[in-house]
C-alpha positions in Angstrom: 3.9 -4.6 -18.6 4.2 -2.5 -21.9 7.3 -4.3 -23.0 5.8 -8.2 -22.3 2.3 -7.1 -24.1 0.1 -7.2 -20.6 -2.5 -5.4 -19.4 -2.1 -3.0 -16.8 -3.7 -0.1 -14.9 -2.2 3.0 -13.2 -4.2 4.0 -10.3 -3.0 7.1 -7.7 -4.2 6.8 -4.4 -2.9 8.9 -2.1 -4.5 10.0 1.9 -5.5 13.5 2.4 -3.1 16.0 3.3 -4.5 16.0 6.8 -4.4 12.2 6.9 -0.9 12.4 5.9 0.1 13.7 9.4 -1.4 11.2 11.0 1.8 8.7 11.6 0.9 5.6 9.2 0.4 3.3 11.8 -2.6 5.3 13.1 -3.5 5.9 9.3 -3.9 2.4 9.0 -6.0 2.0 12.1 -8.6 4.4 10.7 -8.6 2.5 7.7 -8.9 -0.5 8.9 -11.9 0.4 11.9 -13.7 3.4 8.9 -13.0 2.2 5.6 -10.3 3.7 3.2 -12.7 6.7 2.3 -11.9 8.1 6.0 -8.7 9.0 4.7 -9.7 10.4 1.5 -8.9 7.7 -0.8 -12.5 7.2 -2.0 -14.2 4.3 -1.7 -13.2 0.8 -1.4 -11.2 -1.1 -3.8 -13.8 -3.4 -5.8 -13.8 -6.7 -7.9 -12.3 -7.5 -9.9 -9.2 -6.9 -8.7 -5.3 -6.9 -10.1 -3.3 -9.8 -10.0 -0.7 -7.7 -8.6 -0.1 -4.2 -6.6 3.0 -2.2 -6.9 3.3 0.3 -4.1 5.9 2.8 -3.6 6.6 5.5 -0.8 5.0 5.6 2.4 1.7 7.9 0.6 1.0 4.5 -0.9 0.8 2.4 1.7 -2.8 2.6 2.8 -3.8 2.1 -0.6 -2.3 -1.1 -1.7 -3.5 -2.5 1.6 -7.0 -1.4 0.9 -6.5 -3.6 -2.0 -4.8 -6.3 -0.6 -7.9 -6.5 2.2 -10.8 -6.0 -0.3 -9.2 -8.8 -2.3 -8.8 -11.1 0.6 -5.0 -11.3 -0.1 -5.7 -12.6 -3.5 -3.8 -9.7 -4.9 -0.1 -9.9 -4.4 1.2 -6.5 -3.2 4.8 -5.7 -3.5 6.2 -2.3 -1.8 9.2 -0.8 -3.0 11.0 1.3 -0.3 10.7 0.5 3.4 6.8 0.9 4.4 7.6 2.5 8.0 4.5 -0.7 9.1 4.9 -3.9 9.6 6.2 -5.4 6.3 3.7 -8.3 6.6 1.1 -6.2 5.3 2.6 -7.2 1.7 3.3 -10.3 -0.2 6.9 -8.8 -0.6 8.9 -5.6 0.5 11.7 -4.8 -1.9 13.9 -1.6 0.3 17.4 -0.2 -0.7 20.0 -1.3 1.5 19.9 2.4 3.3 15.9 2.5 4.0 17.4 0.2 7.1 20.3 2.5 8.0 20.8 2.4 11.8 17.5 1.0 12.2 15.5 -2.1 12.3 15.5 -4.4 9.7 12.1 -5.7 9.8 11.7 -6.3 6.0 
């Protein structure tokens, strides 16, 4: 964004450290029945809201979905690394090559 002139925001999200052993499929339940505060994220992600959402590593990942919700998909959310959820949660999952090493490739 600096080197085309646009406007952008750094924002970092990340669960509490006793949400973060909770496996990420049960973080995103909690988030998803309590709100993204219930994980320590603060509250929900409000208007108006980015264009697009650059996630990275699995702390991220209830954070740019929060987004992606609040926004009723109208933010694009891309993940880089594999998300260790169902990669549909994002607009686009970008993973090295080994992220799938002996394992599914569901991205």
């Amino acid at each position: 964004a600096d080197a085309l002139g646009l406007p952008y925001q750094v924002e970092r999200r990340v669960p509490s450290r006793a949400a973060m052993r909770l496996p990420l499929p049960t973080q995103l339940a909690v988030q998803s029945l309590l709100g993204p505060h219930a994980l320590g994220l603060g509250e929900p992600p409000q208007p108006p809201f980015p264009l697009l959402a650059i996630s990275c590593g699995r702390a991220s990942v209830p954070a740019s979905v929060a987004v992606r919700e609040a926004s009723s998909r109208a933010t694009a959310t891309v993940h880089v690394q594999r998300p260790l959820c169902d990669a549909s949660r994002f607009d686009m999952v970008v993973a090295p090559r080994h992220d799938f090493a002996g394992g599914e490739r569901s991205a």
